[in-house]
C-alpha positions in Angstrom: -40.1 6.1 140.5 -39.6 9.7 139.0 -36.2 8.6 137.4 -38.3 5.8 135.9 -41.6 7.9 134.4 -38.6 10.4 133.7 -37.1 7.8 131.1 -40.3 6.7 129.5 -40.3 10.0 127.7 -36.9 8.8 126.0 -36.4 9.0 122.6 -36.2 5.7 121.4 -39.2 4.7 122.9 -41.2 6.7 120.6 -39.4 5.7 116.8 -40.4 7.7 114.0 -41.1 11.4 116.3 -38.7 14.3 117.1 -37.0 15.4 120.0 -39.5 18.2 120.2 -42.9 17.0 122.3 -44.8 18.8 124.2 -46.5 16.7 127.1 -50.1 17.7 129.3 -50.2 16.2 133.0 -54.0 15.6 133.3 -56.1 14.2 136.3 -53.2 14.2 138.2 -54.3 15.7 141.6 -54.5 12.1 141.1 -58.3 11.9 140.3 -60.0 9.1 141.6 -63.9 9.4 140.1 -65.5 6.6 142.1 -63.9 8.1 145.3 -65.7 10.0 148.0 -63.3 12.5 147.7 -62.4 12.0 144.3 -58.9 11.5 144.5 -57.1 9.0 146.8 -58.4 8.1 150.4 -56.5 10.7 152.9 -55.5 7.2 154.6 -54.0 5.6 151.7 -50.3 4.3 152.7 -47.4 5.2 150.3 -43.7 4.1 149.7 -41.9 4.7 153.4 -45.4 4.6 155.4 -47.0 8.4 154.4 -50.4 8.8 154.3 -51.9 10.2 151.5 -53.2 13.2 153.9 -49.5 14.4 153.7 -48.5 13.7 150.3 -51.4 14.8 148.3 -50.6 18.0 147.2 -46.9 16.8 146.1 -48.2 14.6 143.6 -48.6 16.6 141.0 -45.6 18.6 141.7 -43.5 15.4 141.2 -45.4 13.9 138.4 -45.0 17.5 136.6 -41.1 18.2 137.5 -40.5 14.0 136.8 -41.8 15.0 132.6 -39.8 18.2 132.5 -36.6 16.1 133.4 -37.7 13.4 131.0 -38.7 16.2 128.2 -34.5 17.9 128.8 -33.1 14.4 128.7 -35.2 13.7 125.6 -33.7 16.6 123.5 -29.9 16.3 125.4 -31.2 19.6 126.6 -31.7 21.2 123.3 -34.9 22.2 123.7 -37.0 23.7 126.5 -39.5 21.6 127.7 -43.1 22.4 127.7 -45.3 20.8 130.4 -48.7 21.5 131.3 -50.6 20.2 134.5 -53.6 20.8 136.5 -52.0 19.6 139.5 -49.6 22.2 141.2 -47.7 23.3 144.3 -45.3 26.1 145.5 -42.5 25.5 143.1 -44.0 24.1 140.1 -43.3 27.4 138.3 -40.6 25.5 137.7 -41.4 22.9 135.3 -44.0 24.3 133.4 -47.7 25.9 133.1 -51.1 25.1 134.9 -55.0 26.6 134.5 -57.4 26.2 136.8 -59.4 23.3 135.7 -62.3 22.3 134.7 -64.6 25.5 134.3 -68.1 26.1 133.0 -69.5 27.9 130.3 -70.8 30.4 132.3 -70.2 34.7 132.5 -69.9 33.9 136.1 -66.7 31.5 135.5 -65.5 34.3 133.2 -65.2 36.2 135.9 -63.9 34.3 138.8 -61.1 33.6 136.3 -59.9 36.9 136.4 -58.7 36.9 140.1 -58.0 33.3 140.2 -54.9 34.0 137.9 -54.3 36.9 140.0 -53.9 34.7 142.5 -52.1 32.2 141.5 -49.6 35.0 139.9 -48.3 36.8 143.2 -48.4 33.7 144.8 -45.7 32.6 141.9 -47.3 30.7 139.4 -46.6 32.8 137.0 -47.5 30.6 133.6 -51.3 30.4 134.0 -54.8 30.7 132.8 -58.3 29.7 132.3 -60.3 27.1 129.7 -61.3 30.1 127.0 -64.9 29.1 126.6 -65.5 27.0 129.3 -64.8 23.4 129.4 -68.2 21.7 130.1 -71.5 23.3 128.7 -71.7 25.5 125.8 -71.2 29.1 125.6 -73.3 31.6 123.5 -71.5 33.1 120.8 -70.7 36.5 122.6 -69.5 34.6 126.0 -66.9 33.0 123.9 -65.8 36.2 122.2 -65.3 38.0 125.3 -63.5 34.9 126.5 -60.7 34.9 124.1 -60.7 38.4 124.3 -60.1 38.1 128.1 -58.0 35.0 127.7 -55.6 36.7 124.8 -54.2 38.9 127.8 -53.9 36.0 130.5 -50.1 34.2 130.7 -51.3 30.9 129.5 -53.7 30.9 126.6 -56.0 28.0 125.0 -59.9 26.8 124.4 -60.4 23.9 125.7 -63.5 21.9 125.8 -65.1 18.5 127.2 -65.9 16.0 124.1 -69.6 16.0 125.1 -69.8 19.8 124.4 -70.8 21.2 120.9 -68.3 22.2 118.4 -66.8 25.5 118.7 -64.3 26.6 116.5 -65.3 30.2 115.5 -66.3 30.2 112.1 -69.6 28.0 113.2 -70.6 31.0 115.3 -70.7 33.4 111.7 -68.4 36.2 110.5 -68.8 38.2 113.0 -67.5 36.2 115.5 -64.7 34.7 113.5 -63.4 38.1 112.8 -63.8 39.2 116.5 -61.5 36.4 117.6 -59.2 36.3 114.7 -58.2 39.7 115.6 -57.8 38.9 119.2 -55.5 35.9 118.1 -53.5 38.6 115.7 -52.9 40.6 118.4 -52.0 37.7 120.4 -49.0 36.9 118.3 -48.2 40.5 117.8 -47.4 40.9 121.9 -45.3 37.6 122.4 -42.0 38.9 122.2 -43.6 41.2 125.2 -44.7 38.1 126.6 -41.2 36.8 126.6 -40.0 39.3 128.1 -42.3 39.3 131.0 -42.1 35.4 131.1 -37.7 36.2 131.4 -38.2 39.0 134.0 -40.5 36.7 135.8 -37.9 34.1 135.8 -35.2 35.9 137.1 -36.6 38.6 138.9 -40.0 37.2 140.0 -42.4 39.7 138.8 -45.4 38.1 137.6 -46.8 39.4 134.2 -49.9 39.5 135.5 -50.4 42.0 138.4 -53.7 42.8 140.9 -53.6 46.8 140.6 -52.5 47.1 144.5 -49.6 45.9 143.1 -48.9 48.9 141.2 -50.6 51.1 143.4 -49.7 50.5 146.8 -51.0 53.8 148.2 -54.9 53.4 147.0 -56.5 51.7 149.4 -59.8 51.7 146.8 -57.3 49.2 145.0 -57.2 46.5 147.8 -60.5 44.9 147.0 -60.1 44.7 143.1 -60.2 41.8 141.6 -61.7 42.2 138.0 -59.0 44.5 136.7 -55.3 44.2 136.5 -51.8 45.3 135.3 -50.0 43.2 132.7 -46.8 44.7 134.3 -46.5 48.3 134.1 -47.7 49.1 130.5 -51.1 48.3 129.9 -54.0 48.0 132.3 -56.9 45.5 131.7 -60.3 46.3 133.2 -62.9 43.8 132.8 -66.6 43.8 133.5 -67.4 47.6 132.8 -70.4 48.8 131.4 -69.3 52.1 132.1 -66.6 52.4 129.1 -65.5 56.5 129.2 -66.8 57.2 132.5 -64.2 54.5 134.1 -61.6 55.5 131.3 -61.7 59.1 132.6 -61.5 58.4 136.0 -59.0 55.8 136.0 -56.5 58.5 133.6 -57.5 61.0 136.4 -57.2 58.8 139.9 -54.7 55.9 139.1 -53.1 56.6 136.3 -50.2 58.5 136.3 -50.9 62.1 135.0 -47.3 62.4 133.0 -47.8 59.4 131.1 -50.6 59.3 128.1 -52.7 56.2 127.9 -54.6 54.8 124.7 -57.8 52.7 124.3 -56.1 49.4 122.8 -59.6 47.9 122.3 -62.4 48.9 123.5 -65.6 47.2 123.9 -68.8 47.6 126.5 -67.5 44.6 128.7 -63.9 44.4 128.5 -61.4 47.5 127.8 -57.4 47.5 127.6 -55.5 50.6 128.4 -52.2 50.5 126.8 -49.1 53.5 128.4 -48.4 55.4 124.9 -44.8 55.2 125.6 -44.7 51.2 126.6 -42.2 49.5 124.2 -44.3 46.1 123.6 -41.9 44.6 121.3 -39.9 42.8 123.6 -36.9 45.7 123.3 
């Protein structure tokens, strides 16, 4: 079956496009709406007599790895596929990048983003991220600021939205808020050769980009129960959620920080601040 959805992605099946597509694994959990569970009765009998109960997790792990084998054989292995999926499980690192579904407009799903990418990064799924915004209900114009300012720094990056939502492209929210996250979008593009980089050492060393800050500092304890703060690996540090801007500055340059290395405000705003090691080399070099 996977050789089979592998070829549908074959190039002569789609006349007129390129070898270069870039394919999104939706639903795939699979989702069943009309389902008490919402996805496929745990007692539903597949090829070779497995319950669903067993194989439910692997589903989307196959579906996704099945379109990265099509996407290689598309482009005679020319160009490296991209696949997205909100199904996932230990491995899929391998074929591609996930989020964590369906979110809500909310400064409370802003938040729980933040460790749920942690998560998902020391446990090897590396290429992740949240819906910017929120993808049902409809954020006020400073929630979705300080979400694409949060989301900038997060492996995988987008807005997404459900189609019953409002419109929200920036420039409806005024020039304030188009400016905000045009600069947050600049400076986006101005780290991705660091991102590659990360994204290579990740790849063959397993470092995740993203790191909880026990990672980095082992030996404070104070660290263990952080979740709203984090390392993008050892150059700059992203705390989140502080209203407290040069009060936690100071004391994270005097506590955690270490005191031979100089350490600049990248941006800083009341909510969200990024610390950035003066002598990090974010070029990629």
């Amino acid at each position: 079956t996977r050789a089979w959805y592998s070829r549908c992605f074959s190039l002569n099946n789609f006349q007129g496009s390129t070898s270069s597509l870039f394919v999104w694994n939706d639903m795939n959990e699979p989702s069943v709406f009309d389902g008490p569970e919402q996805t496929m009765p745990k007692d539903a009998v597949h090829s070779g007599g497995w319950e669903h109960r067993d194989l439910h997790n692997l589903y989307g792990f196959y579906q996704q790895m099945a379109t990265a084998e099509g996407l290689l054989t598309r482009s005679g292995g020319q160009h490296r596929p991209f696949v997205l999926s909100r199904s996932f499980f230990a491995g899929s690192q391998r074929f591609g990048a996930i989020w964590t579904g369906d979110n809500v407009a909310t400064w409370d799903y802003l938040k729980i983003s933040i460790p749920m990418v942690l998560s998902l990064s020391v446990a090897g799924i590396t290429f992740c991220g949240a819906d910017v915004g929120g993808f049902v209900q409809d954020p006020d114009p400073e929630l979705l600021v300080r979400w694409y300012q949060a989301g900038a720094l997060t492996p995988f990056f987008r807005g997404h939205s459900a189609k019953e939502t409002n419109r929200r492209e920036p420039w409806l929210f005024g020039e304030e808020v188009t400016a905000a996250v045009r600069n947050t979008i600049q400076q986006r593009y101005q780290l991705l050769p660091y991102w590659y980089t990360l994204f290579y050492w990740a790849h063959t060393m397993g470092q995740p980009p993203l790191r909880p800050l026990w990672v980095e500092f082992p030996a404070e304890e104070d660290t263990f129960t952080m979740d709203n703060e984090y390392m993008i690996e050892k150059q700059a540090l992203k705390i989140l959620f502080h209203s407290c801007v040069g009060a936690c500055v100071s004391a994270w340059r005097d506590d955690y920080l270490q005191v031979d290395r100089q350490w600049f405000m990248l941006r800083g705003l009341p909510e969200i601040t990024t610390l950035l090691d003066c002598g990090a080399k974010l070029s990629g070099e």
